[in-house]
PyMOL Python script that loads the backbone (N, CA, C, O; Angstrom):
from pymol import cmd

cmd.read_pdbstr("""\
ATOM      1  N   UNK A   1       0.240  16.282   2.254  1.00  0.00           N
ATOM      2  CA  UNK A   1       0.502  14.905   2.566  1.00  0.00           C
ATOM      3  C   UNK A   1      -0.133  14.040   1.480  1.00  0.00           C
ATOM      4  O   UNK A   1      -1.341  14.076   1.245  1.00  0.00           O
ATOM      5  N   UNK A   2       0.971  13.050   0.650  1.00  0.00           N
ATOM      6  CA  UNK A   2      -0.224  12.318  -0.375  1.00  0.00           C
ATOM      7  C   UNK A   2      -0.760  11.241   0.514  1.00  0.00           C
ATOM      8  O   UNK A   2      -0.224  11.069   1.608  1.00  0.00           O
ATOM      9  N   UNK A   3      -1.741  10.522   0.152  1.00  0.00           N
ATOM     10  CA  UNK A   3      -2.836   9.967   0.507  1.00  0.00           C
ATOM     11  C   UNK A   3      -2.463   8.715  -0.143  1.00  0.00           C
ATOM     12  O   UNK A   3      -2.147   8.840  -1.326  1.00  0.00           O
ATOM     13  N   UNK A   4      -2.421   7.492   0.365  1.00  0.00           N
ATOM     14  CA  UNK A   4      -2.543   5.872   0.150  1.00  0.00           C
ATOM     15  C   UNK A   4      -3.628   5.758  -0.820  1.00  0.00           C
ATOM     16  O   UNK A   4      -4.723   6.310  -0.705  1.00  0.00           O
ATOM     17  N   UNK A   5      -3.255   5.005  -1.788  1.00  0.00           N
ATOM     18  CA  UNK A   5      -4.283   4.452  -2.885  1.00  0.00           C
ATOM     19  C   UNK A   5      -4.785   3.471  -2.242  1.00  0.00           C
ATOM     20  O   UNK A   5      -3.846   2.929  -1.659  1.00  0.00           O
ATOM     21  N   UNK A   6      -6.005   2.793  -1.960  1.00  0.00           N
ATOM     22  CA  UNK A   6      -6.739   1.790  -1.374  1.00  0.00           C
ATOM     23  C   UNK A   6      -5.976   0.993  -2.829  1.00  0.00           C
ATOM     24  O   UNK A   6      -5.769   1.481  -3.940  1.00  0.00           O
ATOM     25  N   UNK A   7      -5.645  -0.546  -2.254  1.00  0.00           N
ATOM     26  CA  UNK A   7      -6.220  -1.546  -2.831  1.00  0.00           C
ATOM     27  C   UNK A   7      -5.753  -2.893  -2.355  1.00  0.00           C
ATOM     28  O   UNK A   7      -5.192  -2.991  -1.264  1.00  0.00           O
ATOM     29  N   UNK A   8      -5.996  -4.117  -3.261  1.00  0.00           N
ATOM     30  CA  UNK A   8      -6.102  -5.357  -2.780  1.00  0.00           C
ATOM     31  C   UNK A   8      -5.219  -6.090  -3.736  1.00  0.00           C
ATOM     32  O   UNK A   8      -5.078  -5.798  -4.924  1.00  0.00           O
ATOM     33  N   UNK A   9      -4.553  -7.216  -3.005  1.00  0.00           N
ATOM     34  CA  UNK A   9      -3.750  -8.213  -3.426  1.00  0.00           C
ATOM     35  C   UNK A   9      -4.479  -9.254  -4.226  1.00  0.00           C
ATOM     36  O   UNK A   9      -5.174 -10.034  -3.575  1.00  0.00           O
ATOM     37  N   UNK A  10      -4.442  -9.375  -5.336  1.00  0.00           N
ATOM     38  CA  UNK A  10      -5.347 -10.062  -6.675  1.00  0.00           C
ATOM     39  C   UNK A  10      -4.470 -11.189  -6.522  1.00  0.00           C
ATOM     40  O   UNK A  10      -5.070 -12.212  -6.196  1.00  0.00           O
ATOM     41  N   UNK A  11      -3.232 -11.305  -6.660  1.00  0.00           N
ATOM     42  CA  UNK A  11      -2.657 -13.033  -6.986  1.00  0.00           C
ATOM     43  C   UNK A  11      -1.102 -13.180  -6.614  1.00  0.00           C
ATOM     44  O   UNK A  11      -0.313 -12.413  -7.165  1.00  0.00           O
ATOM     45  N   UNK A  12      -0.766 -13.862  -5.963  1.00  0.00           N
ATOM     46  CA  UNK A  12       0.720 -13.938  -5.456  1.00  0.00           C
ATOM     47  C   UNK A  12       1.151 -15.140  -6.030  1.00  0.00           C
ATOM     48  O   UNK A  12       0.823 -16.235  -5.574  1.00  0.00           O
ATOM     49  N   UNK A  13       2.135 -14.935  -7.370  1.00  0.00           N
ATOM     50  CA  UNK A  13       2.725 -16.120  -8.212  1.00  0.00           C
ATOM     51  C   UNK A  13       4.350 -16.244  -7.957  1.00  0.00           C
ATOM     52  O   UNK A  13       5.304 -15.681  -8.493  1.00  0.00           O
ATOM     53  N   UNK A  14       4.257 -17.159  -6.981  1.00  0.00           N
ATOM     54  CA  UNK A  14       5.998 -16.819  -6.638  1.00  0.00           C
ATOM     55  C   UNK A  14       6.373 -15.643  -6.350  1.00  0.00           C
ATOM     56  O   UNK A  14       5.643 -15.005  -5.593  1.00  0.00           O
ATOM     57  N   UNK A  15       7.408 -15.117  -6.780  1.00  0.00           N
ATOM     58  CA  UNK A  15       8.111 -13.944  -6.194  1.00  0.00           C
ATOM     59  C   UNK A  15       7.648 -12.847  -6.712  1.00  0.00           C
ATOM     60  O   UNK A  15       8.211 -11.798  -6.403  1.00  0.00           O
ATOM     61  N   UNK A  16       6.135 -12.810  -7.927  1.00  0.00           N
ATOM     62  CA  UNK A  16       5.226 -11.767  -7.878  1.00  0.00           C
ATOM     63  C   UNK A  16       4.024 -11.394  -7.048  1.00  0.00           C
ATOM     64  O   UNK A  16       3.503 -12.259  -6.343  1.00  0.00           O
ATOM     65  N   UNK A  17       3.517 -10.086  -7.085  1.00  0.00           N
ATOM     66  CA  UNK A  17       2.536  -9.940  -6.676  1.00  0.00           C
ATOM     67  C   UNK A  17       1.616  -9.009  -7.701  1.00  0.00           C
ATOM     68  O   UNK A  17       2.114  -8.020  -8.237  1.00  0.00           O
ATOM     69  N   UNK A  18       0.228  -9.400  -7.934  1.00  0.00           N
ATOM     70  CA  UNK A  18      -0.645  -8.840  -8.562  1.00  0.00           C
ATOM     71  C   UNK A  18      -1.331  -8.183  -7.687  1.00  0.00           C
ATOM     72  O   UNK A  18      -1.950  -8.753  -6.789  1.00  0.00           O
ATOM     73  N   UNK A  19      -1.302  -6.781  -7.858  1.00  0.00           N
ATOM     74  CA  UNK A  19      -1.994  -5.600  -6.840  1.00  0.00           C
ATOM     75  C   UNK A  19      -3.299  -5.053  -7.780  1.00  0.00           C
ATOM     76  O   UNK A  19      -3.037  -4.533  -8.864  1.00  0.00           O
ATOM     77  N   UNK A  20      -4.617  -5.172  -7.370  1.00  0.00           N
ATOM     78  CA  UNK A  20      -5.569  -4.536  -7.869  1.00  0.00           C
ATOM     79  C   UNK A  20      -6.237  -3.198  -7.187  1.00  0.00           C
ATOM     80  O   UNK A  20      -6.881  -3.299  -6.142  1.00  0.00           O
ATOM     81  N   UNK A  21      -6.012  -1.758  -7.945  1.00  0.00           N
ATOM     82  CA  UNK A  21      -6.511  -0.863  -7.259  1.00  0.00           C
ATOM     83  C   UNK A  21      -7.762  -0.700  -7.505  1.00  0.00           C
ATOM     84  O   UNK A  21      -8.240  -1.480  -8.329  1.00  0.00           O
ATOM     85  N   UNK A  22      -8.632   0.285  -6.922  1.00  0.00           N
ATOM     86  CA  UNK A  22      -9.843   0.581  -6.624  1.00  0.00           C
ATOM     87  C   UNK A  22     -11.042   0.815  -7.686  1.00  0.00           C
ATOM     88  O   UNK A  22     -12.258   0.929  -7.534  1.00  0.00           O
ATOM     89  N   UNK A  23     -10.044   0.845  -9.035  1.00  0.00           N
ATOM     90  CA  UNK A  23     -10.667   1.515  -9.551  1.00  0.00           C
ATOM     91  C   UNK A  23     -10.604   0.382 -11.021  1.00  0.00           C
ATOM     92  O   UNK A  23     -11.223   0.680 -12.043  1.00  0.00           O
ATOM     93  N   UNK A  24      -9.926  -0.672 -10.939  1.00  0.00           N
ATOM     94  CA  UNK A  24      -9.611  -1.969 -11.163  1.00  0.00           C
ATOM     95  C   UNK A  24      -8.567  -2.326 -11.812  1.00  0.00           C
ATOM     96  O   UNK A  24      -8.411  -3.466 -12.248  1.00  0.00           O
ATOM     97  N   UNK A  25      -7.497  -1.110 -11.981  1.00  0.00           N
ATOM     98  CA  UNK A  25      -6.268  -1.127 -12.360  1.00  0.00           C
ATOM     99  C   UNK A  25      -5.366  -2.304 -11.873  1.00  0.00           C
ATOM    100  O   UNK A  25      -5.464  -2.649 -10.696  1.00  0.00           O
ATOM    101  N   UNK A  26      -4.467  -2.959 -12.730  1.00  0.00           N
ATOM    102  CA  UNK A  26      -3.758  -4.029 -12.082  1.00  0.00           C
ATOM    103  C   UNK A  26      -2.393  -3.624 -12.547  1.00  0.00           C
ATOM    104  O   UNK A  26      -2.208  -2.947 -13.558  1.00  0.00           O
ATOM    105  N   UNK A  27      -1.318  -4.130 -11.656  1.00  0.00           N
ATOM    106  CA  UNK A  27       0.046  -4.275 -11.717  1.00  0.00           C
ATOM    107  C   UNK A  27       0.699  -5.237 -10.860  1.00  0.00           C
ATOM    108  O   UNK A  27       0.231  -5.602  -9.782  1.00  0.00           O
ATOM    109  N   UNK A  28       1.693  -5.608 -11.311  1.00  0.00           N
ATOM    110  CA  UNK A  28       2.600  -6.600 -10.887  1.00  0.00           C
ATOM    111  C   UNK A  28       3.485  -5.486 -10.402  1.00  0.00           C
ATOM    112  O   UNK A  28       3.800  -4.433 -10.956  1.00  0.00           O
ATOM    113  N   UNK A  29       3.906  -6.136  -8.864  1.00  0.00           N
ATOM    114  CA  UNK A  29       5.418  -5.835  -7.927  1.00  0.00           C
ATOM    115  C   UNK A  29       6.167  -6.894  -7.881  1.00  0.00           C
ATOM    116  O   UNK A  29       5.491  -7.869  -8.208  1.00  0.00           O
ATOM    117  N   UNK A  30       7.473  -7.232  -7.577  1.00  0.00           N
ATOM    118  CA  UNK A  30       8.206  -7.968  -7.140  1.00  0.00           C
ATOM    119  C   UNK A  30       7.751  -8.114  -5.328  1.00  0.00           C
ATOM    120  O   UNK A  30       7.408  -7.235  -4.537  1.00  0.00           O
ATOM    121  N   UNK A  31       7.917  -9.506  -5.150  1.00  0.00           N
ATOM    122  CA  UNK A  31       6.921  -9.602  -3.678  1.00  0.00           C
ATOM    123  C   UNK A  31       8.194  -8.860  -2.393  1.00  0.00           C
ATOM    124  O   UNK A  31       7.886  -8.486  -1.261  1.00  0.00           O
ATOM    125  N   UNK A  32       9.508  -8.821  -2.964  1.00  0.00           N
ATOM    126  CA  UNK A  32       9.888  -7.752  -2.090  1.00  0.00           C
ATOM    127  C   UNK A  32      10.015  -6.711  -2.236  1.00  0.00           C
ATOM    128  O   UNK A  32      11.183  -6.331  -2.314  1.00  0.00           O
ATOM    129  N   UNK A  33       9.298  -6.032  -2.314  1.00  0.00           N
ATOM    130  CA  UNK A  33       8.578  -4.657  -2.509  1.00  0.00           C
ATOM    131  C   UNK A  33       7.498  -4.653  -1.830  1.00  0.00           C
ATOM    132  O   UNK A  33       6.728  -3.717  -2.044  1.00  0.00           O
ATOM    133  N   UNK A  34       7.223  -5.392  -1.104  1.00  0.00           N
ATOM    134  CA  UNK A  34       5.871  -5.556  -0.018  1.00  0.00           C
ATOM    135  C   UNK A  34       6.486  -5.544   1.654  1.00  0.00           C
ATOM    136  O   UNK A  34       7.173  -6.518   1.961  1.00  0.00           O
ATOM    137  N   UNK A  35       6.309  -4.741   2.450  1.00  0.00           N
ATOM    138  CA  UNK A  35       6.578  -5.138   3.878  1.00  0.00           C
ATOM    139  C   UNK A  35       5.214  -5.586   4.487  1.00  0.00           C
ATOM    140  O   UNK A  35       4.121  -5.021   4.495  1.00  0.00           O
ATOM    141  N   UNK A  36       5.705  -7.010   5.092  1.00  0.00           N
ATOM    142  CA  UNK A  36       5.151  -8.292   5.580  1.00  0.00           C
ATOM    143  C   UNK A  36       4.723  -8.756   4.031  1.00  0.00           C
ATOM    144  O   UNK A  36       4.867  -8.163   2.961  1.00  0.00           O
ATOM    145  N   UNK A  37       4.047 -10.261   4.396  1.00  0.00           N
ATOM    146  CA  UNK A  37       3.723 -11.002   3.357  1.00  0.00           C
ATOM    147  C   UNK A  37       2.415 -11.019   2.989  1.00  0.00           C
ATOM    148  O   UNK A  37       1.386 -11.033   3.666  1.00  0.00           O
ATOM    149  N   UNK A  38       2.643 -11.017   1.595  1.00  0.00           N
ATOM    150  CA  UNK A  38       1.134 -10.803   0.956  1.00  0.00           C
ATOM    151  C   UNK A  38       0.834 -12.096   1.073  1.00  0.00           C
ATOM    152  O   UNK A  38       1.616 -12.985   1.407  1.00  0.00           O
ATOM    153  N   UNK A  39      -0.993 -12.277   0.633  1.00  0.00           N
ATOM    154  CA  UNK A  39      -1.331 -12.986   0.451  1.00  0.00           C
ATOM    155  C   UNK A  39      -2.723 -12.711  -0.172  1.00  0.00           C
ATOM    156  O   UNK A  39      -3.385 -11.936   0.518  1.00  0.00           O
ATOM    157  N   UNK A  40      -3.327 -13.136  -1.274  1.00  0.00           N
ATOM    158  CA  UNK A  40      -4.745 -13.192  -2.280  1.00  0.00           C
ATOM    159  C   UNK A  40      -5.871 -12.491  -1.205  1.00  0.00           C
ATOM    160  O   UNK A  40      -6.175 -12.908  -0.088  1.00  0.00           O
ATOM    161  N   UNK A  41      -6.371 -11.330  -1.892  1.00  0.00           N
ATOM    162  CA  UNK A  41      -7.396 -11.033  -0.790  1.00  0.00           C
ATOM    163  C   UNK A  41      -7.216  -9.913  -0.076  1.00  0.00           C
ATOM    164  O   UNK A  41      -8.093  -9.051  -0.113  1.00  0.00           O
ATOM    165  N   UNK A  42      -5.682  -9.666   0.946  1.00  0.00           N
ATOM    166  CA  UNK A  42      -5.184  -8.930   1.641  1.00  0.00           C
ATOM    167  C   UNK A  42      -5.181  -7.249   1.088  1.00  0.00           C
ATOM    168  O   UNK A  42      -4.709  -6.730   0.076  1.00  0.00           O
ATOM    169  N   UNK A  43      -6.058  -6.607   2.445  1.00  0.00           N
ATOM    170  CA  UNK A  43      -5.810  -4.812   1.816  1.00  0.00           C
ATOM    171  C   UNK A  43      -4.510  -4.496   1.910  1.00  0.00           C
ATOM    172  O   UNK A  43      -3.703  -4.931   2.732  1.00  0.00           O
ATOM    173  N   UNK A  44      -4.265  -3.444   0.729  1.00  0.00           N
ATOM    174  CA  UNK A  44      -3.094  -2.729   0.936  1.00  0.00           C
ATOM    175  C   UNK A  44      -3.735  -1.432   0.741  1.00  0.00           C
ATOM    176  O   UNK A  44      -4.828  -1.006   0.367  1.00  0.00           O
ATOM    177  N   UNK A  45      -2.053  -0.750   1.348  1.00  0.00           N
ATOM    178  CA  UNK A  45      -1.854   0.791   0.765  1.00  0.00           C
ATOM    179  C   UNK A  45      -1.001   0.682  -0.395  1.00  0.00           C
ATOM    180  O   UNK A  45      -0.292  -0.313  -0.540  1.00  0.00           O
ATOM    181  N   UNK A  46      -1.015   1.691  -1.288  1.00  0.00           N
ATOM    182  CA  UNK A  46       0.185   2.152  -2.075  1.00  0.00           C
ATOM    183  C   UNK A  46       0.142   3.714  -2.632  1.00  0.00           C
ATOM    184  O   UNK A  46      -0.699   4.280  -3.330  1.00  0.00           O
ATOM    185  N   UNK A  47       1.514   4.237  -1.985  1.00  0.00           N
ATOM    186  CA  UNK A  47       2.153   5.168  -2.190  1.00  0.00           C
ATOM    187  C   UNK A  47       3.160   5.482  -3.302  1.00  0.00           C
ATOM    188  O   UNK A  47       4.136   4.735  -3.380  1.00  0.00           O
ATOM    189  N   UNK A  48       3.043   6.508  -4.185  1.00  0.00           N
ATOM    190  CA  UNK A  48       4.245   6.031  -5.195  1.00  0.00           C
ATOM    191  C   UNK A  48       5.651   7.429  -4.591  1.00  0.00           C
ATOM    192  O   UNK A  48       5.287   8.564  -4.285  1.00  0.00           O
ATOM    193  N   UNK A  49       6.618   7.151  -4.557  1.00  0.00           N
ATOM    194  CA  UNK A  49       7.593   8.227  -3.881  1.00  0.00           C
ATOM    195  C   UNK A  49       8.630   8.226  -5.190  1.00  0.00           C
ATOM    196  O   UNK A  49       9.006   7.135  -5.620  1.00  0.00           O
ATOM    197  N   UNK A  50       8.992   9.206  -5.688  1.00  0.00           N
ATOM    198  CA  UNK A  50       9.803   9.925  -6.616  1.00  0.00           C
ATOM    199  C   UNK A  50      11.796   9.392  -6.036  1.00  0.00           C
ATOM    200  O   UNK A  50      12.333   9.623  -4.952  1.00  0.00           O
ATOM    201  N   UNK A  51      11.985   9.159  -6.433  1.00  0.00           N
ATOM    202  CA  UNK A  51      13.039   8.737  -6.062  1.00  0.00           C
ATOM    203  C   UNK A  51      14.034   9.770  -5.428  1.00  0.00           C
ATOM    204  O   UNK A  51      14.329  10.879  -5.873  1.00  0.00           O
ATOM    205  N   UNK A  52      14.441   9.216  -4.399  1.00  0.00           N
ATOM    206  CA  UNK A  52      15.506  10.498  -3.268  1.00  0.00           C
ATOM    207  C   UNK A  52      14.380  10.905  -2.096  1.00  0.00           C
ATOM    208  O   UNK A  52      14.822  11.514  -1.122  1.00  0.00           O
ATOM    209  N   UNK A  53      12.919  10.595  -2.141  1.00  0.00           N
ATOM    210  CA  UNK A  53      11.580  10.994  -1.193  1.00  0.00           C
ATOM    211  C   UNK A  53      11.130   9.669  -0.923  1.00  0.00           C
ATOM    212  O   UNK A  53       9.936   9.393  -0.804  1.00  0.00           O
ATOM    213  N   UNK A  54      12.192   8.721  -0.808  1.00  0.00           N
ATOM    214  CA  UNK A  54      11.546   7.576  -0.154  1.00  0.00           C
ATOM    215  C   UNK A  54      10.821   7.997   1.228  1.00  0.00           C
ATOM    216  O   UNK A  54       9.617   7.901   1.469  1.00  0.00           O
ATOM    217  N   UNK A  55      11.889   8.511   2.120  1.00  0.00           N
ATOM    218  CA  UNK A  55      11.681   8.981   3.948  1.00  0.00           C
ATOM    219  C   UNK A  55      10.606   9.801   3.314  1.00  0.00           C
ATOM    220  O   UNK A  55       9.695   9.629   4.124  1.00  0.00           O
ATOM    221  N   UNK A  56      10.195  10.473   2.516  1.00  0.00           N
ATOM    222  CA  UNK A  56       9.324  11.478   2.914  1.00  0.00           C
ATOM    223  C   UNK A  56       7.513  10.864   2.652  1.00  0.00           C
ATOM    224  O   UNK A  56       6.375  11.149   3.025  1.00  0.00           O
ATOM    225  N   UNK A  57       8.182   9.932   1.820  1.00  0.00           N
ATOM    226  CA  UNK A  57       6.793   8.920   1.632  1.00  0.00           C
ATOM    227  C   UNK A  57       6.233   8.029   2.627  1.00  0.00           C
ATOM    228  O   UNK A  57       5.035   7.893   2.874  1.00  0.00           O
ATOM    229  N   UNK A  58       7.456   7.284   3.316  1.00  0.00           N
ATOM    230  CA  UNK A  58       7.051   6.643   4.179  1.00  0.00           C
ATOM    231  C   UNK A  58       6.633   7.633   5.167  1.00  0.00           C
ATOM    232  O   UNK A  58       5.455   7.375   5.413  1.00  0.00           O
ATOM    233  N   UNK A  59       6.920   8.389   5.685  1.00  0.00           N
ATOM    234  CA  UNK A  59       6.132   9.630   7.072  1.00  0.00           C
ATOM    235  C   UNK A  59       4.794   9.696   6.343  1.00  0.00           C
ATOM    236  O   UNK A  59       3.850   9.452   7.094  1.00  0.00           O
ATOM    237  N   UNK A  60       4.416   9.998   4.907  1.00  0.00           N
ATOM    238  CA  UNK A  60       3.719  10.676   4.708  1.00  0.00           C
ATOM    239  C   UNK A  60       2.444   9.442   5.157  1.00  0.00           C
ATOM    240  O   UNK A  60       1.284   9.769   5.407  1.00  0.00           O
ATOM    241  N   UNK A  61       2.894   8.172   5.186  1.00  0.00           N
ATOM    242  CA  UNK A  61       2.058   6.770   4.761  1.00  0.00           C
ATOM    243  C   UNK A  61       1.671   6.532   6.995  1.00  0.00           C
ATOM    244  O   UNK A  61       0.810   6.024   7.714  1.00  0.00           O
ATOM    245  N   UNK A  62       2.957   7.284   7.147  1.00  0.00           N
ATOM    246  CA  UNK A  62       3.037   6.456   8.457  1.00  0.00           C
ATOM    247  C   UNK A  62       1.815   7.453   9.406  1.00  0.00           C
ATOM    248  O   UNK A  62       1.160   6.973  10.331  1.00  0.00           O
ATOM    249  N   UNK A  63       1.693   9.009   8.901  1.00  0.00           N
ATOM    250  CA  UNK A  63       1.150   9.613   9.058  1.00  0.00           C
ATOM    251  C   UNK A  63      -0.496   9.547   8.672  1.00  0.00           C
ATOM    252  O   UNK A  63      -1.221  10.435   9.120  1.00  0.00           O
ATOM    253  N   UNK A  64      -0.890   8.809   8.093  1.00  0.00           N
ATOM    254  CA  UNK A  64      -2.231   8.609   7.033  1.00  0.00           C
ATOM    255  C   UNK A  64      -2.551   7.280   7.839  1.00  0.00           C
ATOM    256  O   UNK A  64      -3.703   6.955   7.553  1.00  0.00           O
ATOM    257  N   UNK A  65      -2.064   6.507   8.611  1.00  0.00           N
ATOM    258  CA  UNK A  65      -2.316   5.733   9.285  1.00  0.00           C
ATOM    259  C   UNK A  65      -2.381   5.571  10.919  1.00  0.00           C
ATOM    260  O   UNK A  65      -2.898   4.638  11.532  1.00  0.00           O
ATOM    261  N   UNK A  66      -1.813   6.566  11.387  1.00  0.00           N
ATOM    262  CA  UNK A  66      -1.024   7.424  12.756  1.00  0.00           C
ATOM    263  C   UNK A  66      -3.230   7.962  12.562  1.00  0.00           C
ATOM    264  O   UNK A  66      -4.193   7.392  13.076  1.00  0.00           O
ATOM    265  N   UNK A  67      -3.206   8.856  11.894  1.00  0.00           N
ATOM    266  CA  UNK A  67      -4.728   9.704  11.423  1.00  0.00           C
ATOM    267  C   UNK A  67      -5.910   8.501  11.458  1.00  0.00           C
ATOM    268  O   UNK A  67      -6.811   8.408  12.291  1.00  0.00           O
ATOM    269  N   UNK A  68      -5.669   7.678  10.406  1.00  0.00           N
ATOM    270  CA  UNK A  68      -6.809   6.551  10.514  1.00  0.00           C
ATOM    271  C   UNK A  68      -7.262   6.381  12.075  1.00  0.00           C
ATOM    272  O   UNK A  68      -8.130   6.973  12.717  1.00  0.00           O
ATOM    273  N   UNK A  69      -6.375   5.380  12.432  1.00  0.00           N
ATOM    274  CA  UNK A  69      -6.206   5.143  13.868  1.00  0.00           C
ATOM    275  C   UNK A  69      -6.835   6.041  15.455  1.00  0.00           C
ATOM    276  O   UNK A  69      -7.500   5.772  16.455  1.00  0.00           O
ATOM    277  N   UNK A  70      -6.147   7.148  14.882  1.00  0.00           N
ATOM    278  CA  UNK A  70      -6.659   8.579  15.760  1.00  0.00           C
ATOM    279  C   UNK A  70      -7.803   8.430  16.144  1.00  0.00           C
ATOM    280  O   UNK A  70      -8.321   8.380  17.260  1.00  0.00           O
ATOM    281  N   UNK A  71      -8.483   8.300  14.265  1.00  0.00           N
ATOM    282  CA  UNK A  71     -10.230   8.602  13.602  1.00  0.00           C
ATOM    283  C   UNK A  71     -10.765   7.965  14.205  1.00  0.00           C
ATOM    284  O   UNK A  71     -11.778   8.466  14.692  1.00  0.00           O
ATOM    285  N   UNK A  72     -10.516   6.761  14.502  1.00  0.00           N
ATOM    286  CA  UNK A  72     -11.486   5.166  14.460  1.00  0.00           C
ATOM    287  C   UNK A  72     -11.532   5.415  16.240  1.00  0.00           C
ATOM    288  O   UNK A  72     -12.545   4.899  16.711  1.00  0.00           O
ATOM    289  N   UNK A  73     -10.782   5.988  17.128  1.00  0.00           N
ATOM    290  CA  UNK A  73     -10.803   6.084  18.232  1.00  0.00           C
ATOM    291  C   UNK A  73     -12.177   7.087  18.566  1.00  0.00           C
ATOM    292  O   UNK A  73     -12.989   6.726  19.417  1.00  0.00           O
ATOM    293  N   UNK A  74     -12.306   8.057  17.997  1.00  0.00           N
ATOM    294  CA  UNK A  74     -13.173   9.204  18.112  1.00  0.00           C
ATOM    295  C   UNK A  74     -14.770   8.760  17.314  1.00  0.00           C
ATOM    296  O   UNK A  74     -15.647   9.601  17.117  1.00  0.00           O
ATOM    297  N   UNK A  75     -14.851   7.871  17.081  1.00  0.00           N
ATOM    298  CA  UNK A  75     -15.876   7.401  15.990  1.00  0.00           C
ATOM    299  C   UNK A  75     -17.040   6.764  16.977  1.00  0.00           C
ATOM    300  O   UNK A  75     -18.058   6.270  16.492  1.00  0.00           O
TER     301      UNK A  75
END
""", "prot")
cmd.dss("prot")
cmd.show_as("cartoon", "prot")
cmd.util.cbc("prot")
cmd.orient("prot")
């Protein structure tokens, strides 16, 4: 199962978004490429899926969060 990259929404300029990962890597998405709306500040996940493994990315994401959730119950 791959694993969600932690990171955070650095700057939302119009219909971009500046995503900063963990490690302080930055990239620009198009802001629809985000499900719900970003906003400066906001955690994300990101998954990268090979094209034709979209479905298998999203399970894999929906699953890594399905787990979080589980965790935080048992904690």
């Amino acid at each position: 199962m791959a694993t969600p990259l932690k990171a955070t929404v650095q700057t939302v300029d119009g219909d971009s978004v500046t995503i900063k990962l963990e490690d302080g890597q930055t990239f620009r998405i198009p802001a629809t490429a985000c499900e719900g709306t970003p906003n400066s500040g906001l955690e994300v996940r990101v998954i990268a899926a090979v094209l034709g493994s979209e479905d298998a990315g999203r399970q894999s994401m929906a699953q890594h969060i399905l787990n979080q959730l589980l965790g935080s119950k048992h904690a």
